[in-house]
N, C-alpha and C positions, 0 to 999 in steps of 0.2 A: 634228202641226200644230194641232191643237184645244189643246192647253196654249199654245200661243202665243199663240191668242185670249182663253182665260182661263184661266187659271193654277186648281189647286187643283183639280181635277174627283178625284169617285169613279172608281175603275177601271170601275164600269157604265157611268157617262155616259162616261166616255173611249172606250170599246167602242161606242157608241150614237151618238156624233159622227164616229166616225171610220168607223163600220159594219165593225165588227171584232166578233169573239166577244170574249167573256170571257175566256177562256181565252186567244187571240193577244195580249188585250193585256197579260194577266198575267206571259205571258212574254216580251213587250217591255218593261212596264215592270220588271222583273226585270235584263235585259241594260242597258237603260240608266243601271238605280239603280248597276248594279257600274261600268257607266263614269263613273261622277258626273254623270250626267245631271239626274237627279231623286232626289227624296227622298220617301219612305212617310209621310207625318202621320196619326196618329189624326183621324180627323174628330170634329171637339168638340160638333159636333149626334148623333153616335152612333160610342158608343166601340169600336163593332163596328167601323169601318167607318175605310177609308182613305180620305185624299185625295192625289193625285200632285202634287207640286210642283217649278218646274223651279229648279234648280241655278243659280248664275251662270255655270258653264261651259254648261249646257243653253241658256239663255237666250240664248247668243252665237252658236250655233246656228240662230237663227230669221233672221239677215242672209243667212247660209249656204243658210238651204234655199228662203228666197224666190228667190235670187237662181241657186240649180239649176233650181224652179219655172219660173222664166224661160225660161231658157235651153231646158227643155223645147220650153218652148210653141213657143218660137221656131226650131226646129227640124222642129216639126210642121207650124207654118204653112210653114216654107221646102221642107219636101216636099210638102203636101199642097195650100198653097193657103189665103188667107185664109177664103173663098166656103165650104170643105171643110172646113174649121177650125172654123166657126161654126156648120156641120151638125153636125158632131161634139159640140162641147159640149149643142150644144140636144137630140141625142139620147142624150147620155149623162145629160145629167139628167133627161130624162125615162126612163131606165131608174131611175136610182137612187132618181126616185120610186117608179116601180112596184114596186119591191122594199122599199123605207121599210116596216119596218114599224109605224111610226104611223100609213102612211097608211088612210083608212078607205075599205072598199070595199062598191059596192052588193051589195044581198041580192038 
């Protein structure tokens, strides 16, 4: 999902957006480069370093997974409850704050 916001990320920042290791997302984007997903670019700020970019078959992709996103949500609210649904998210992100770890915490 974070390539579909912006296209061209290092495999760190893709790992760091998505709150994946390194390593999960090395070999996701591995399995997706072989489906034509994406494709590996030398990063031209540093020749060490990759950037992920998605494909035109990848990119066609993102109507697909919005619209699975959906259909989630809406599944969850039809079991649980809009009321249930709004708890949920408010406390899921405040977990993924707490575990952010950029966030900074008191000494």
């Amino acid at each position: 999902m974070p390539l579909f916001e912006h296209d061209g990320l290092r495999l760190g920042e893709l790992a760091a957006r998505s709150r994946l290791s390194k390593q999960a997302i090395t070999g996701l984007a591995k399995l997706c480069e072989e489906d034509g997903l994406v494709v590996r670019e030398r990063d031209p700020d540093d020749g060490r370093a990759f950037l992920l970019r998605l494909t035109e078959r990848g990119r066609a992709l993102e109507v697909v997974a919005e619209a699975e996103l959906r259909r989630i949500d809406d599944e969850l609210i039809a079991s649980i409850g809009k009321h249930d649904h709004a708890a949920l998210r408010r406390a899921l992100k405040g977990v993924i704050h707490l575990c952010s770890p950029t966030r900074s915490t008191p000494r």
